[in-house]
C-alpha positions in Angstrom: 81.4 -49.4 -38.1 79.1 -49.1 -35.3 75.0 -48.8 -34.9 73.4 -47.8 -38.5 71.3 -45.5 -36.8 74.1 -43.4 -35.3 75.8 -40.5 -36.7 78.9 -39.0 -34.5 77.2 -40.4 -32.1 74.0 -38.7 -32.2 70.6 -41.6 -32.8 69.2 -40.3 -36.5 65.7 -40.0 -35.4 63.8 -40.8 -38.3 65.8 -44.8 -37.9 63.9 -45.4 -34.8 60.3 -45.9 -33.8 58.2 -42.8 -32.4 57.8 -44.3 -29.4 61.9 -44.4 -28.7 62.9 -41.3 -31.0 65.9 -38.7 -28.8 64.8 -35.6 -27.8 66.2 -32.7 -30.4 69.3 -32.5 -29.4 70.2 -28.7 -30.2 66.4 -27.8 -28.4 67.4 -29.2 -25.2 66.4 -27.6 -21.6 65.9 -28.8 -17.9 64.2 -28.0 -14.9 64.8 -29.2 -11.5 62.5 -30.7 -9.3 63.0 -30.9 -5.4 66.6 -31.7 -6.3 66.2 -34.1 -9.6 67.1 -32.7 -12.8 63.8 -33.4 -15.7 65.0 -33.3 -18.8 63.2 -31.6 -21.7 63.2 -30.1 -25.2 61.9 -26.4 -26.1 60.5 -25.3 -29.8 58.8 -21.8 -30.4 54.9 -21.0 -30.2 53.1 -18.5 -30.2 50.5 -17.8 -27.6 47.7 -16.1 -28.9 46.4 -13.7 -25.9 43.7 -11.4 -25.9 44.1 -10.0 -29.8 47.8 -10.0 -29.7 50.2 -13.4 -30.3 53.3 -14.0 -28.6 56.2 -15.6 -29.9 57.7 -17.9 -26.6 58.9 -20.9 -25.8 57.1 -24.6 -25.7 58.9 -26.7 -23.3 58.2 -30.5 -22.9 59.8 -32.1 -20.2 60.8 -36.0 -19.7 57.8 -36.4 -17.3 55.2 -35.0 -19.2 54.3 -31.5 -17.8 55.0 -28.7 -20.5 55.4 -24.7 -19.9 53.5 -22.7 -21.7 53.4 -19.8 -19.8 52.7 -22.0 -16.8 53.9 -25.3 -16.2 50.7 -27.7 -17.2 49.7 -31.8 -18.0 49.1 -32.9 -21.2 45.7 -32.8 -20.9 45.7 -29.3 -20.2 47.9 -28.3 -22.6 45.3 -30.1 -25.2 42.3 -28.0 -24.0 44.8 -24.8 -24.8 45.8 -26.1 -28.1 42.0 -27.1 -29.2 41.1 -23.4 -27.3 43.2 -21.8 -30.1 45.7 -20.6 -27.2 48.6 -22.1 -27.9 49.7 -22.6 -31.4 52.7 -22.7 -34.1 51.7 -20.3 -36.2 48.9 -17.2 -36.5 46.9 -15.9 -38.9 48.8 -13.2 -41.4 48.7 -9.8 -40.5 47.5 -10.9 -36.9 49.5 -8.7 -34.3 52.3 -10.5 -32.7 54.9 -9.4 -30.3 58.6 -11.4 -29.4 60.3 -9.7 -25.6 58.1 -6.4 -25.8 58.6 -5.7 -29.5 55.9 -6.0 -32.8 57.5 -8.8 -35.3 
């Protein structure tokens, strides 16, 4: 019957430990690195900048730097979540703009 954890083949994440838990599989990205495909998964964000937030793309990559309108740590990316800059949602009626255009 195969691993209980495994559905076609895909790991069910919520049968395995944080710690060892896939990447989303349908979110997936890559950058490459002097050669060396990294790995990584993208969600939407919004970064708040200035008065206006942006709707963009989070990306987290297999070796821990994330792009966030710049490709930073983890510890950096903390100071811009604490700052308020980076976030998953914004306060209603807050202007926000996706590619150019008011949402």
């Amino acid at each position: 019957m195969g691993h209980p954890t495994k559905l076609w083949g895909y790991v069910d994440p919520c049968a395995c430990p944080r710690e060892a838990r896939p990447m989303p599989y349908f979110n997936r990205t890559y950058r490459t690195v002097d050669g060396e495909r990294i790995d990584g998964s993208w969600r939407h964000v919004f970064i708040k900048n200035g008065n206006t937030n942006y709707l963009t793309d989070l990306k987290v990559y297999a070796d821990g730097m994330i792009d966030c309108w710049g490709l930073v740590d983890l510890a950096t990316f903390r100071q811009k979540v604490a700052a308020g800059w980076v976030a998953t949602s914004y306060a209603q009626g807050a202007p926000a703009r996706l590619a150019g255009r008011s949402i």
